[in-house]
C-alpha positions as CSV (number, residue, x, y, z in Angstrom):
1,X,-145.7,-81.7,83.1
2,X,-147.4,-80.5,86.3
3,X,-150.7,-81.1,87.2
4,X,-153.7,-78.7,88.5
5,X,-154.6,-75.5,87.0
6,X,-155.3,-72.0,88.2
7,X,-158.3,-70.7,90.0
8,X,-159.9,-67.7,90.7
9,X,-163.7,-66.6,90.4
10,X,-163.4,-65.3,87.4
11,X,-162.0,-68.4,85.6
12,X,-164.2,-70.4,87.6
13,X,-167.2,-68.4,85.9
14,X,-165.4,-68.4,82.3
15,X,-165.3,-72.0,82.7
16,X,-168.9,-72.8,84.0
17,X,-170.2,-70.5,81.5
18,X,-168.1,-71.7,78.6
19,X,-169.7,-75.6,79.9
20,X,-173.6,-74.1,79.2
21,X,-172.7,-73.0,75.7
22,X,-171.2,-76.3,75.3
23,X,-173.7,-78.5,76.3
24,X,-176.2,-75.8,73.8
25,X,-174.3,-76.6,71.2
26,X,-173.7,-80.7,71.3
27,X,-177.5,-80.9,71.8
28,X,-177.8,-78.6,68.5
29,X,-174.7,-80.6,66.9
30,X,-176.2,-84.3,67.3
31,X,-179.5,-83.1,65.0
32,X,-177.9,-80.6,62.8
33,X,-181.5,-80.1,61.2
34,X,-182.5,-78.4,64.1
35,X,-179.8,-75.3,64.1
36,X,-181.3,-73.6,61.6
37,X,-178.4,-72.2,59.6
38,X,-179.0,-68.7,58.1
39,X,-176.2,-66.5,55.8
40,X,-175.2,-63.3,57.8
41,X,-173.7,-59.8,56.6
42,X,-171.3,-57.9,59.4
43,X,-170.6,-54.3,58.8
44,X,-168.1,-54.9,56.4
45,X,-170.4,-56.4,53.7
46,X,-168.7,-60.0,54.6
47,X,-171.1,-62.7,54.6
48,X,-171.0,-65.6,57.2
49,X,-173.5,-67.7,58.9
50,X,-175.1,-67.7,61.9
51,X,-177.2,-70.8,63.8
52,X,-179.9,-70.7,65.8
53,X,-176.9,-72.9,68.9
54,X,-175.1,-69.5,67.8
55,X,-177.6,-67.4,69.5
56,X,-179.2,-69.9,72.2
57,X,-175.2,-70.7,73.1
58,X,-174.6,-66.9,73.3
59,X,-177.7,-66.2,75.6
60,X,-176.7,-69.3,77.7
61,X,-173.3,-67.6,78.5
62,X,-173.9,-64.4,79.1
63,X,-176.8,-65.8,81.5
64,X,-174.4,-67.9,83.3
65,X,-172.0,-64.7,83.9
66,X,-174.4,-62.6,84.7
67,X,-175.7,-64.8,88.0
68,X,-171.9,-63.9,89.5
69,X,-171.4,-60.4,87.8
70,X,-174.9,-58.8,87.1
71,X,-172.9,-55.3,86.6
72,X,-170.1,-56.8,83.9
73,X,-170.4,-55.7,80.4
74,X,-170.1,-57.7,77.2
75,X,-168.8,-57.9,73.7
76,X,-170.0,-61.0,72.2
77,X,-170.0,-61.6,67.9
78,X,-174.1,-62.5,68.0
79,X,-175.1,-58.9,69.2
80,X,-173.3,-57.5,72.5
81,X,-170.5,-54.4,71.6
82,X,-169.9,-52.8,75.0
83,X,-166.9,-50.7,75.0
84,X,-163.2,-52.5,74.8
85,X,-162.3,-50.0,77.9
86,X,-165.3,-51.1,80.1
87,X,-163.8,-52.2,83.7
88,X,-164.8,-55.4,83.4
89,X,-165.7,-56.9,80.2
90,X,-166.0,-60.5,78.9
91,X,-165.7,-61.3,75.4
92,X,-167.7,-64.0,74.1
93,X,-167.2,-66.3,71.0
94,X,-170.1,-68.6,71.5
95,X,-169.3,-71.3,68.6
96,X,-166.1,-70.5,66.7
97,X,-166.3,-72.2,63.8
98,X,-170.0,-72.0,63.3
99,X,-169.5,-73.6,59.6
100,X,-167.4,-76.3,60.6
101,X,-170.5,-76.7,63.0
102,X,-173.2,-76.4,60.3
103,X,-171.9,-79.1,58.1
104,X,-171.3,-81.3,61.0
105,X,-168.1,-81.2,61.0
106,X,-166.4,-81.7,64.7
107,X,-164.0,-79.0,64.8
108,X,-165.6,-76.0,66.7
109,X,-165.1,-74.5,70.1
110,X,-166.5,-71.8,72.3
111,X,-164.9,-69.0,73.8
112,X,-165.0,-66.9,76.9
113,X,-162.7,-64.6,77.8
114,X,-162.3,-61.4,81.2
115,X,-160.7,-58.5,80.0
116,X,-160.1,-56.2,82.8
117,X,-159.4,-52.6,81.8
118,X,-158.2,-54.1,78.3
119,X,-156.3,-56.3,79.7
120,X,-156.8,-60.0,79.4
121,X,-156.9,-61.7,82.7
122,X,-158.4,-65.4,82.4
123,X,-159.7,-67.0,79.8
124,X,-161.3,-70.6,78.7
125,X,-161.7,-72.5,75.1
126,X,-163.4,-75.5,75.1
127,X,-163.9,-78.0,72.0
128,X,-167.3,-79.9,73.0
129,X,-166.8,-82.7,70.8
130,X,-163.4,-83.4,71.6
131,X,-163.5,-82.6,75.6
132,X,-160.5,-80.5,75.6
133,X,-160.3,-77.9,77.7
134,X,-157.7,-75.0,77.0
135,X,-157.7,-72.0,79.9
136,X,-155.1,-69.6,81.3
137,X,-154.7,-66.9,83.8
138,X,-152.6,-63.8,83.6
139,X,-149.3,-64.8,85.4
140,X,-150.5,-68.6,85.9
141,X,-149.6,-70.1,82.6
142,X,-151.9,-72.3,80.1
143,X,-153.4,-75.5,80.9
144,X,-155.0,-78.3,78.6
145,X,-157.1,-80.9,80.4
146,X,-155.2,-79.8,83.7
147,X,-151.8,-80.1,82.2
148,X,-149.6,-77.8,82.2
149,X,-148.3,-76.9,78.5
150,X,-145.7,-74.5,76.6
151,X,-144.9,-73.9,72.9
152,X,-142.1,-75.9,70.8
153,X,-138.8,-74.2,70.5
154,X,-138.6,-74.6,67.0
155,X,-136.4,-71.7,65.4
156,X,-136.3,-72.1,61.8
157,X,-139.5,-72.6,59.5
158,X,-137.9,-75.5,58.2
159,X,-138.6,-77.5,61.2
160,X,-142.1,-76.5,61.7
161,X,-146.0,-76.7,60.8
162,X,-147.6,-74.0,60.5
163,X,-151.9,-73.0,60.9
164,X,-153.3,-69.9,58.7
165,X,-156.7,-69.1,58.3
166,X,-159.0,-66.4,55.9
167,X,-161.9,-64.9,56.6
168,X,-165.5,-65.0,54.3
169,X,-163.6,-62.9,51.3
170,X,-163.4,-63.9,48.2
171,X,-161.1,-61.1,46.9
172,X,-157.4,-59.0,47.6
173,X,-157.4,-60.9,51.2
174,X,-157.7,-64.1,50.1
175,X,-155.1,-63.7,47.3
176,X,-152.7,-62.2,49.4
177,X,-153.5,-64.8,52.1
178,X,-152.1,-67.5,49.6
179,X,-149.4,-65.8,48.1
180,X,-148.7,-65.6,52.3
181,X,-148.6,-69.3,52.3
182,X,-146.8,-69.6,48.9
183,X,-143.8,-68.0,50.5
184,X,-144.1,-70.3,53.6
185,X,-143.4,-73.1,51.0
186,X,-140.4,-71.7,49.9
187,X,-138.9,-71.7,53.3
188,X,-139.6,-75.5,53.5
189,X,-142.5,-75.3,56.3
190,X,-143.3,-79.0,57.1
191,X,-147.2,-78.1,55.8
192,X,-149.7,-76.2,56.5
193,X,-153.6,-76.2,57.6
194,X,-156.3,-74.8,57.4
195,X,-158.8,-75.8,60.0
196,X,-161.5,-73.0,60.5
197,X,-161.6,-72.7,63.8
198,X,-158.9,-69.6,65.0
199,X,-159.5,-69.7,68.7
200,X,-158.3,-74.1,68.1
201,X,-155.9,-72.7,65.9
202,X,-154.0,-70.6,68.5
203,X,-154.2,-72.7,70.8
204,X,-152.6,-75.2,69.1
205,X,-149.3,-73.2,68.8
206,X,-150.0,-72.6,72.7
207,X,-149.6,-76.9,72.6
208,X,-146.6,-77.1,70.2
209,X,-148.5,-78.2,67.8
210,X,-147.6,-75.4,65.3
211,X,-145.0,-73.2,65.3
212,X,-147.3,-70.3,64.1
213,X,-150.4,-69.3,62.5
214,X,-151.8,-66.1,60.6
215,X,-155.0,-64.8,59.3
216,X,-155.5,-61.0,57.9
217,X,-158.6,-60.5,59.5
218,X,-160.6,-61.6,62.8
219,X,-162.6,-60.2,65.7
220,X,-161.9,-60.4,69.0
221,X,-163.8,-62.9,70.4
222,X,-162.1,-64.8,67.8
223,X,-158.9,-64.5,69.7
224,X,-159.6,-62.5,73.0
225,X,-159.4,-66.2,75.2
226,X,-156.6,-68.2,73.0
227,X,-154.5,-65.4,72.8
228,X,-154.0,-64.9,76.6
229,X,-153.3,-69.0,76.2
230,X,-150.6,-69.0,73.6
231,X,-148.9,-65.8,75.6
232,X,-149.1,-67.8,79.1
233,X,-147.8,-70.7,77.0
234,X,-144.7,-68.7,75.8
235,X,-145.7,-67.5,73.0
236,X,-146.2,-64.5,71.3
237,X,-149.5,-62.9,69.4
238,X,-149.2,-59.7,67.1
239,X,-151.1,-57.9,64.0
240,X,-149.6,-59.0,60.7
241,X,-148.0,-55.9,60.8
242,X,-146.4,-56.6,64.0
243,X,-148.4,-54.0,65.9
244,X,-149.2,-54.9,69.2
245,X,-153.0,-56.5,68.9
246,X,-155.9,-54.1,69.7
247,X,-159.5,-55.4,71.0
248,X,-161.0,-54.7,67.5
249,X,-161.2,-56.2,64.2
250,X,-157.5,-56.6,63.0
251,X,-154.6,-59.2,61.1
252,X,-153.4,-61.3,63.7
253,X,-149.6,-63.4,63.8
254,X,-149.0,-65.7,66.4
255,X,-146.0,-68.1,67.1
256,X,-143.8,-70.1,69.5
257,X,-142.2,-66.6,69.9
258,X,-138.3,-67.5,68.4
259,X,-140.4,-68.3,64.4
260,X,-141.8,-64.5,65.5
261,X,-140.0,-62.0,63.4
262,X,-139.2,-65.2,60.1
263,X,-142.9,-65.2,59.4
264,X,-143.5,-61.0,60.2
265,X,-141.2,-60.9,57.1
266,X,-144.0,-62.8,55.3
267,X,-146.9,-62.1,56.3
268,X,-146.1,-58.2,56.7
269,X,-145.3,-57.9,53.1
270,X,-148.8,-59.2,52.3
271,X,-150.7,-57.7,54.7
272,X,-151.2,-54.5,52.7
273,X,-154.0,-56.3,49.9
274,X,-155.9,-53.2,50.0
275,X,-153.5,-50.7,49.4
């Protein structure tokens, strides 16, 4: 694999801003007592939680940006929903995973991500406790810890391991999210998990690490930074439905690209839990 990555001042920035939200977060992650975990309710009704590193991490970011693009806008999950067509926007997951996080467990990461007229153009996911770094930029390929990377070529679901994940919802979604999975069985996946942490998750199938993964419902900071990673890695990110993936809340497939359209069959005919 080669070595180096891609630069430009907008990485740059993703990167050193993506760093200060770390570094709020590992001090808030060594004395867990101290984050001050509360339950949250999004528009939906769907409950989550929310830590105080959440917001502090968040403020640290956008901070950061704002000292090299004061004019930028933002759409961030702890309280920033500038428009998906601003001209430059930056879309800010600033600990996904937050309950992995909260019951110390050391799967998390934070995400920063520049969209420019909807269009992704750089993006960075770090994992703080682990030190890996995962960023891309539009035309430049992905890059873990200054490595060049790709996705497997794996081409039947026979020969691969697979990632899904399911949002707070207790109901239809997370039925259909398993009857999803039940069907992945039948086609003798290798196994399947669940790790709670989407932006890690994608990025893993950016590494090779899984063939695919699928979950019937996230946001876009969830996905706005690993998504341009797993596409410069070669792979390929859709809805559930096999739509092209909008900026908003929505299903998301995403695969080495050649498991694409075997898992669409599957998840597609799940996807409509709420019919």
């Amino acid at each position: 694999m080669s070595q180096a990555s891609p630069k430009s001042t907008e990485l740059h920035v993703a990167r050193t801003a993506a760093k200060s939200g770390a570094d709020i977060a590992k001090k808030y992650f060594r004395n867990l007592s101290t984050a001050g975990a509360e339950n949250k309710t999004d528009a939906s009704g769907y409950q989550g939680i929310v830590t105080q590193a959440d917001l502090e991490a968040e403020s640290a970011i956008i901070a950061t940006i704002r000292e090299y693009f004061p004019k930028h806008q933002f759409m961030a999950e702890e309280g920033y929903t500038d428009q998906i067509s601003a001209e430059h926007l930056w879309i800010i997951d600033p600990i996904d995973g937050t309950n992995n996080f909260a019951h110390g467990i050391p799967h998390y990461a934070i995400s920063v991500a520049y969209y420019k007229r909807g269009i992704a153009q750089c993006g960075c996911v770090l994992a703080p406790e682990t030190r890996d770094e995962f960023i891309a930029m539009e035309g430049d390929g992905a890059w873990h810890n200054g490595q060049r990377i790709s996705v497997n070529q794996h081409r039947t679901l026979s020969e691969t391991m697979l990632a899904v994940g399911f949002y707070y919802d207790r109901g239809a979604m997370m039925r259909a999210t398993f009857a999803a999975i039940e069907e992945c069985f039948q086609h003798d996946i290798h196994g399947i998990r669940r790790m709670g942490t989407a932006a890690l998750d994608i990025v893993q199938v950016g590494l090779g690490r899984f063939g695919g993964y699928f979950e019937y419902q996230l946001s876009p900071w969830d996905f706005a930074a690993a998504r341009l990673f797993l596409e410069e890695a070669g792979g390929k990110a859709t809805t559930c439905a096999g739509e092209p993936l909008p900026l908003l809340k929505t299903s998301l497939l995403a695969s080495n690209g050649p498991l694409h359209e075997p898992l669409l069959e599957i998840v597609r005919k799940h996807a409509g839990y709420d019919d």
